[in-house]
N, C-alpha and C positions, 0 to 999 in steps of 0.2 A: 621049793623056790616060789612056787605060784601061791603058798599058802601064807609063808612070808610077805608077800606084795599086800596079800589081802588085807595081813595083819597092820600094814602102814596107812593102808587107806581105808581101814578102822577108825587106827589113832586118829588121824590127820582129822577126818570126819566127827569125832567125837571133841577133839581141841575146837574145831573152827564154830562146832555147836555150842560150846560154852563163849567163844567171842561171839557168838551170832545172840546168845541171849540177853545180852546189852543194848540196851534201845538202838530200834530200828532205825536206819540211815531216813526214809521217810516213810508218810503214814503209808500203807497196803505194802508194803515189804514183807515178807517172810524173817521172824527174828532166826531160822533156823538156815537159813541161806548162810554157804560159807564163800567168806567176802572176798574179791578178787583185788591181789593187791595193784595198790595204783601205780599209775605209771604216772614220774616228773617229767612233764614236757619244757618247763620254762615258761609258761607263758603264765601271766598274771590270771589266777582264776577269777571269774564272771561269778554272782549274787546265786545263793542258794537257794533250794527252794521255796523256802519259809521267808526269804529275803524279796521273795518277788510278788506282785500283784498280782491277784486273782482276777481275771479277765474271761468274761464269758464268751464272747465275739470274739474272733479273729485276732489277735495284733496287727496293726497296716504293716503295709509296707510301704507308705511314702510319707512315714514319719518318722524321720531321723532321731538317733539315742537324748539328744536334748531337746526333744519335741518341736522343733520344727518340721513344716510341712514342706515338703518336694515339690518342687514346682518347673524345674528343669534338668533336661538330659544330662549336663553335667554335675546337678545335687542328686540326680541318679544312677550316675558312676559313686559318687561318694556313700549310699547307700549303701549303694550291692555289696559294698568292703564289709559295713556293718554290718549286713544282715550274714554273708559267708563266714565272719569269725562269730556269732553268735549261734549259727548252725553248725560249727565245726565244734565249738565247746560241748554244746549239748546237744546235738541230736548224731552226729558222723563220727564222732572225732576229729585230731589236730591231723592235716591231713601235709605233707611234705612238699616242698617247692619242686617244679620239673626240673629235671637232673641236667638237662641242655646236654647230653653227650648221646643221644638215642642213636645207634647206628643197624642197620638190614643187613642180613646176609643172606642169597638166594640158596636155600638150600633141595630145592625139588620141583619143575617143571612138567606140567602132564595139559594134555589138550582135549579134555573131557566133553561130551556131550558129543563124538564126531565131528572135532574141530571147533566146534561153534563157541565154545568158551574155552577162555585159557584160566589155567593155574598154575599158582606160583604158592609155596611153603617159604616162607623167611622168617630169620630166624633174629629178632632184638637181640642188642647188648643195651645195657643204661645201667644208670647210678653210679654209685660209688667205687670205682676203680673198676667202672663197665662192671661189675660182676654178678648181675641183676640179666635174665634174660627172658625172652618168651615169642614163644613160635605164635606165626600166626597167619592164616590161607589168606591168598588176595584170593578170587574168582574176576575174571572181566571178560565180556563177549569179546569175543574173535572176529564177527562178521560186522563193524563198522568199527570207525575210526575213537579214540579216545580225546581227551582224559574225561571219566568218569563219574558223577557224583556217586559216592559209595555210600554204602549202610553197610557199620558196623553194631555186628550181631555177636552177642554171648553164644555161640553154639554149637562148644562144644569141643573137644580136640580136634584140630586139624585134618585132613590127611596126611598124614606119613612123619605129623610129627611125631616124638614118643612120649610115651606114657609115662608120665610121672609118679612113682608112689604116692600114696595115700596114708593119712593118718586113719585111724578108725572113727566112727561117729562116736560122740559124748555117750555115757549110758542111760543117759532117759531119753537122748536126743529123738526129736518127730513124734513122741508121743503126748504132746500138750501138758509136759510136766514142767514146773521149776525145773532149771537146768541148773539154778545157781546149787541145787541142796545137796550133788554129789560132785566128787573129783575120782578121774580113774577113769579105765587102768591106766596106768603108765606107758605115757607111747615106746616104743621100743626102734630100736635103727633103720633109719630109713633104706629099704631097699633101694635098689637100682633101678633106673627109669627102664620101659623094656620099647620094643616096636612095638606101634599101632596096627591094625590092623591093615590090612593092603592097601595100601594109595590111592593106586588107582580106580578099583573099585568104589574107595568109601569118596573120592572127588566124583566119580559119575551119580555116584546116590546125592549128592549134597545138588552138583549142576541139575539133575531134575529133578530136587525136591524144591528149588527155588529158580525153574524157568523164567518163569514170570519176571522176575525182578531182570534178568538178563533181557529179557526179549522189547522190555521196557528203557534199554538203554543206561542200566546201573552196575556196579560194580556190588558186590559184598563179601567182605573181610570177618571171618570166623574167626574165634578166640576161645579159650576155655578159660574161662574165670577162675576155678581152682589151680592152677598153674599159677598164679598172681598172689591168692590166699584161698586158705585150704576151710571148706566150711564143715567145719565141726567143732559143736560142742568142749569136746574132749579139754579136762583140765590138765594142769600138772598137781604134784603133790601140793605147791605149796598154794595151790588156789587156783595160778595163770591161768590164760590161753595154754592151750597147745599149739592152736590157730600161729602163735608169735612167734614160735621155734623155725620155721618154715617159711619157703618162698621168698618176697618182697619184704615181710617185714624184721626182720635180722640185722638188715641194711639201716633200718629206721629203730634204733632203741627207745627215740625219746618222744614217739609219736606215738596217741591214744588212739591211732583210728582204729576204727572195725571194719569186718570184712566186708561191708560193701561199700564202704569208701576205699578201700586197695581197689577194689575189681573197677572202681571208677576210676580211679589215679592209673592203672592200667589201660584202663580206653583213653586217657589222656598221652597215652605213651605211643600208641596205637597213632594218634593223631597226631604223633611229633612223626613219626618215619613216613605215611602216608604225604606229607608238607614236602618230601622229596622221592617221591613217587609217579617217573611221567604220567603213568596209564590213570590216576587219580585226581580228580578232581577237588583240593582239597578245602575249596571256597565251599563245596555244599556236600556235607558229613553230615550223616544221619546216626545216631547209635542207637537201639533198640533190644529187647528181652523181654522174658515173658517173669512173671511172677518176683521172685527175689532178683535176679536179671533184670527186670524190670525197674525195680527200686534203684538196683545199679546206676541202671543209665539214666535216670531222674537226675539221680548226684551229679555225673558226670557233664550232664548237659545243664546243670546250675552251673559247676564250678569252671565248667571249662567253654570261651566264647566261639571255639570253631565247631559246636556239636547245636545241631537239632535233633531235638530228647523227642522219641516215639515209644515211651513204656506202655507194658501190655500185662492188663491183668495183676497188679501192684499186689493189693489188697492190702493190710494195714502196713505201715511205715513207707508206706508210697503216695498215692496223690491223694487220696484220702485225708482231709483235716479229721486231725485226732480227737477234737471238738466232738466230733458230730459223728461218728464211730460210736457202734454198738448194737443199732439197730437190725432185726433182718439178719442173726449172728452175726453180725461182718466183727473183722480182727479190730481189737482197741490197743490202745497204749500198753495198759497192762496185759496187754495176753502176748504181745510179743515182747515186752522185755522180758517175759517170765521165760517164753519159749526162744528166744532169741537176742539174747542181750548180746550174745559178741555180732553180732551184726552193726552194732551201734556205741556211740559213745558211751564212756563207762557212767558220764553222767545222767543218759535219759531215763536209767531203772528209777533213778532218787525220785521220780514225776508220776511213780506206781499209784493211782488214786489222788493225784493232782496236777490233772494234766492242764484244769483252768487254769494254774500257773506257770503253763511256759509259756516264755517269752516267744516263741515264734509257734507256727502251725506247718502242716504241710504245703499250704499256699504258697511260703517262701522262695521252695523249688522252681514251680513255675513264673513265681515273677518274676527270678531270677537269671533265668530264661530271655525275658525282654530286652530287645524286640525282635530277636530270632525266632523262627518258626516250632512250637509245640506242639504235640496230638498224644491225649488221652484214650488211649485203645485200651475199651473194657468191655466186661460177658455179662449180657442181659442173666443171665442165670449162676452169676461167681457169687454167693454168697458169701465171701470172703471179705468183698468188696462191698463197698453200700454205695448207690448211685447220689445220693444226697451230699455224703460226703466228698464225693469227688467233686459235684455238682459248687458245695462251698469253696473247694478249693481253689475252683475256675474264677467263680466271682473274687473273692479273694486278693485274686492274683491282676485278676483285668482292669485296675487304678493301671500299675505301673507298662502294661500294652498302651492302653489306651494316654499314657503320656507320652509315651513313642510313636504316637498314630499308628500302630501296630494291632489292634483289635481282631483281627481279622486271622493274623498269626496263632492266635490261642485257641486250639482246636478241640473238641471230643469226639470220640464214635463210637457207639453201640452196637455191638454184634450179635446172634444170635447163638451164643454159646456160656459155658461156664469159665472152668479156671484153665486156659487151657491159649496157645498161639494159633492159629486159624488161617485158611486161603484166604478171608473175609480180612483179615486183618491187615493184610500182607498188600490187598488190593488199599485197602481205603490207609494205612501209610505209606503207598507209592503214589496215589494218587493226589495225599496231601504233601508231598514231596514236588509232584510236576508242578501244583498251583504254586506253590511259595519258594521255592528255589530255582524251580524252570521256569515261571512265569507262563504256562499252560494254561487254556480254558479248560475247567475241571466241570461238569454240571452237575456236583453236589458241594451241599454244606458240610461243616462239623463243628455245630452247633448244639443238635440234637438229643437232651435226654430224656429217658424212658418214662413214663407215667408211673404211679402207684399198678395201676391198675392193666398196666404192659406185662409188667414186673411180676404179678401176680399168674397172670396167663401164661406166659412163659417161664414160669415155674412149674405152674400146674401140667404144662408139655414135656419139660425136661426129662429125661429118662431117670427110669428107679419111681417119678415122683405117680 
């Protein structure tokens, strides 16, 4: 039997290599990539790559599709429509309207920490005939009064919720290979979700791996992102996701997005049941993540206006303009649609070696953002990351702040670390959280980027170096 599989994802590989040796969709594409077919959304497609202007700077953002200039908060609502369906074609995919049926159910109460923080496991229904769901831990100090501003955090399964099967990972998947060049194996039935591991235990490991944030007067709401969409590689025979078979998007047949547009359409869901939540404050939502997480909540905090975005450690397809990517190895355009296209719109591979020509930049994220409160938390030593780039993305972004009188909202900070979430980080987004949502005297900036020559010494300290 197992040899038979083999033999179909021979064929299938050998057919898709003879469609792949017909000119490449665009220039730096692999003619041997076997092509995934597309999904009909309905929507009227947007100018192809060859269709659009070569642009070495930036594209603005307070210049409207028929080049007019932006000059007020309400040609700045008109905007942001343009720039989100321009970022939903090509860079996220088409991403689904909120289901408006989001309902909690409490499924587990524990009083971790010796009292001092409560938790709660509750459990979403949403979408389409409710049949869409996902667990998800409130945490909120017990020793003063609420409601809460919260930071919701990618982090993980819950306590006590359970464990969802797993698809397997793609098979080149995390080794910096084309993912588009193989399909296989064949996902097989999904098992049974099973119990997590002890509740109570894995809620006191979580209450004092993030005292801090309690003792400071915060709530934070855990989530696991694969329960949403499942990140792997893994194709089917005839090309697909496997990612599509599963979770959230089953519900959505006619939607192109990739997986971290679910997992931000998920923090939006997140913030629909939190809106009826006493012990939550849900005027000042924070979502935050480290690395792919990170890129999450970027999205989520463009598309969605109750989220202050606090991503951590992006590296490429996060705040980084793609422009200016490459340097210092940091991740480019092309190295993540090679290693991670289903992460992204099925259009942003066509931009493999022409990335002058897209119409937007990672800048869009953060303007998109305005005039809500942002913070770029990044590692003086994440080579993944290039400080310049992030650096453009800022400037970029700060026309549409500063048409909001909001300058001050667009924040950075540099930590001394690599690719990695940190006590350091954890401090300077709570603390950029008191200033711009508490209205706190804070006595620092987040303004601050790193020298060449910071950048240097603190590589040369890094461990290994």
């Amino acid at each position: 039997m197992k040899a038979y599989f083999f033999l179909l994802v021979l064929i299938f590989a050998l057919r898709a290599g003879a469609i792949g040796a017909q000119p490449a969709v665009a220039s730096g594409s692999d003619p041997r990539e076997i092509p995934v077919p597309p999904i009909r959304t309905g929507l009227a497609p947007l100018p192809g790559v060859y269709e659009l202007p070569v642009r070495a700077g930036l594209p603005e953002v307070l210049t409207m599709n028929d080049g007019s200039h932006v000059t007020s908060t309400g040609q700045w609502l008109r905007r942001r429509e343009e720039m989100k369906r321009i970022l939903e074609y090509y860079a996220v995919g088409r991403i689904p309207p909120p289901p408006g049926n989001v309902r909690g159910a409490e499924r587990l109460s524990l009083a971790p920490a010796g009292g001092k923080v409560k938790y709660r496991l509750v459990n979403l229904t949403f979408g389409p005939e409710r049949k869409l769901n996902l667990h998800i831990g409130i945490f909120t100090p017990a020793d003063r009064p609420g409601p809460f501003p919260a930071i919701i955090f990618h982090g993980g399964t819950p306590p006590g919720a359970p464990l969802l099967p797993r698809l397997p990972q793609g098979p080149n998947q995390g080794k910096g290979q084309d993912v588009l060049l193989l399909v296989g194996p064949v996902p097989t039935a999904a098992a049974p979700a099973v119990p997590g591991p002890d509740a109570a235990s894995e809620a006191e490991k979580t209450a004092a791996r993030h005292a801090g944030v309690f003792r400071r007067g915060y709530a934070l709401v855990v989530f696991q992102p694969n329960d949403c969409a499942e990140d792997t590689t893994l194709r089917n025979l005839d090309g697909s996701w496997a990612f599509r078979n599963t979770r959230f998007l089953p519900a959505y047949p006619n939607y192109d997005w990739g997986i971290l547009a679910v997992w931000a359409w998920g923090v939006s869901r997140i913030a629909d049941y939190l809106e009826t939540d006493a012990a939550i404050d849900a005027a000042r939502l924070v979502v935050t993540g480290a690395s792919r997480n990170g890129k999450s909540s970027m999205i989520a905090a463009a598309f969605d206006e109750r989220l202050t975005g606090a991503p951590v450690v992006t590296g490429g397809g996060g705040l980084g303009a793609y422009r200016f990517c490459g340097p210092r190895k940091s991740e480019t355009l092309d190295i993540m649609v090679r290693k991670y296209p289903n992460w992204f719109s099925p259009q942003l591979r066509r931009f493999s070696g022409q990335r002058d020509r897209l119409p937007f930049d990672q800048h869009w994220f953060l303007a998109l953002c305005a005039p809500r409160p942002f913070l770029a938390l990044e590692g003086m030593t994440d080579v993944i990351s290039l400080p310049d780039a992030v650096r453009q993305s800022v400037a970029g972004a700060k026309p549409a702040y500063a048409l909001c009188g909001a300058e001050e909202r667009l924040g950075v900070n540099f930590a001394a670390h690599g690719h990695a979430f940190t006590e350091e980080d954890w401090t300077a987004l709570l603390d950029f959280a008191d200033k711009h949502l508490r209205g706190l005297a804070v006595p620092r900036t987040f303004d601050r980027f790193p020298t060449e020559a910071e950048l240097d010494e603190a590589l040369a300290r890094s461990p290994g170096k």
